[in-house]
C-alpha positions as CSV (number, residue, x, y, z in Angstrom):
1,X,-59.9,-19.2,12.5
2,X,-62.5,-18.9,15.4
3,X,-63.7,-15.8,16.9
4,X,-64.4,-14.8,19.5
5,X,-60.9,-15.8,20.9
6,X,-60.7,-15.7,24.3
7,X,-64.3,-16.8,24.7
8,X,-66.2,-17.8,27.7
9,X,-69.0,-19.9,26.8
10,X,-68.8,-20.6,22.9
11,X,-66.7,-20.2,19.7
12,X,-67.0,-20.3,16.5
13,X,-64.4,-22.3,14.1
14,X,-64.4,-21.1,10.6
15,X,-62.3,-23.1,7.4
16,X,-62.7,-23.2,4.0
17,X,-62.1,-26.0,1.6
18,X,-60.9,-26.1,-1.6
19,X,-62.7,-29.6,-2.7
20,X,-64.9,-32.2,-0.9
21,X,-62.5,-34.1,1.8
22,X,-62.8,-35.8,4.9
23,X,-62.5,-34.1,7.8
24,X,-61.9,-34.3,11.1
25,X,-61.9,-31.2,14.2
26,X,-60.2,-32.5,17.4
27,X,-60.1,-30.2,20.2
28,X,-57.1,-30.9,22.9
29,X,-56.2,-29.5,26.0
30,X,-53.0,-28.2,26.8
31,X,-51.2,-31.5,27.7
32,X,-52.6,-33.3,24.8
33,X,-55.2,-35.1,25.6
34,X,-58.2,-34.9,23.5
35,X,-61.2,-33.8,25.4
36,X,-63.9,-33.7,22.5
37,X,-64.1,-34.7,18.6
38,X,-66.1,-31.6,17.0
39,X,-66.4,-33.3,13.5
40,X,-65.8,-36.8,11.7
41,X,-66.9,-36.9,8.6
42,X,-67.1,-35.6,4.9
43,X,-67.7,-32.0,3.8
44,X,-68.4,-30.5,0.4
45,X,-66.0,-27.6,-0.6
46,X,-66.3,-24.1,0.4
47,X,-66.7,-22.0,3.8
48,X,-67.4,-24.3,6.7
49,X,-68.9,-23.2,10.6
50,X,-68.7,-25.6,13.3
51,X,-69.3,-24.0,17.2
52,X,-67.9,-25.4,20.4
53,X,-69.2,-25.0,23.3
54,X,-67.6,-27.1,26.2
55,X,-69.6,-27.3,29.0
56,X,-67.5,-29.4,31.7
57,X,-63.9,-27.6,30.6
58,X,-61.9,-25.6,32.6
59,X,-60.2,-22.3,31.9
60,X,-57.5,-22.5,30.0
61,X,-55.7,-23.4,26.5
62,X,-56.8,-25.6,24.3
63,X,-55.6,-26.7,20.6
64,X,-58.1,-27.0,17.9
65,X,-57.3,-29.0,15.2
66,X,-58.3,-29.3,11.7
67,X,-57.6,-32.4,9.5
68,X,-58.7,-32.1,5.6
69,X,-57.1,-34.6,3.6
70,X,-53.5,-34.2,3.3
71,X,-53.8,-30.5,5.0
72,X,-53.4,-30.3,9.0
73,X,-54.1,-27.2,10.9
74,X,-53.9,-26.4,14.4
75,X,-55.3,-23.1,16.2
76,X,-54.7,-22.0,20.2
77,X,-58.3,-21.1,21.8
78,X,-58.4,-19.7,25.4
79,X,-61.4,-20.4,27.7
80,X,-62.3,-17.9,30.0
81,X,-65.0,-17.9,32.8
């Protein structure tokens, strides 16, 4: 999840892992084009925080998304100025 959502200048992605994986957070805009890699690398399990805060974006829709191992997610976040 990541709150706030719409959000204006930053937000905050929140996951939890079951056990130690490798992840990766890849933030795209709405065509699909990836505009910034949040996160490469390996985390222990239990509740993670990671905050983005794009600078240069524009308003609009982007798609956040979470790789852990085998498990994918993907979340909408709307930028608002």
């Amino acid at each position: 999840t990541n709150y706030p959502n719409p959000f204006s200048d930053k937000t905050i992605i929140s996951f939890t892992l079951p056990r130690h994986e490798n992840v990766t957070i890849l933030i795209h805009d709405f065509a699909g084009r990836l505009v910034e890699r949040l996160f490469d690398g390996i985390l222990e399990d239990g509740t993670h925080s990671i905050t983005f805060s794009p600078k240069a974006l524009r308003p609009g829709t982007y798609q956040c998304t979470v790789h852990a191992g085998p498990l994918l997610r993907s979340r909408s976040l709307l930028l608002v100025r």
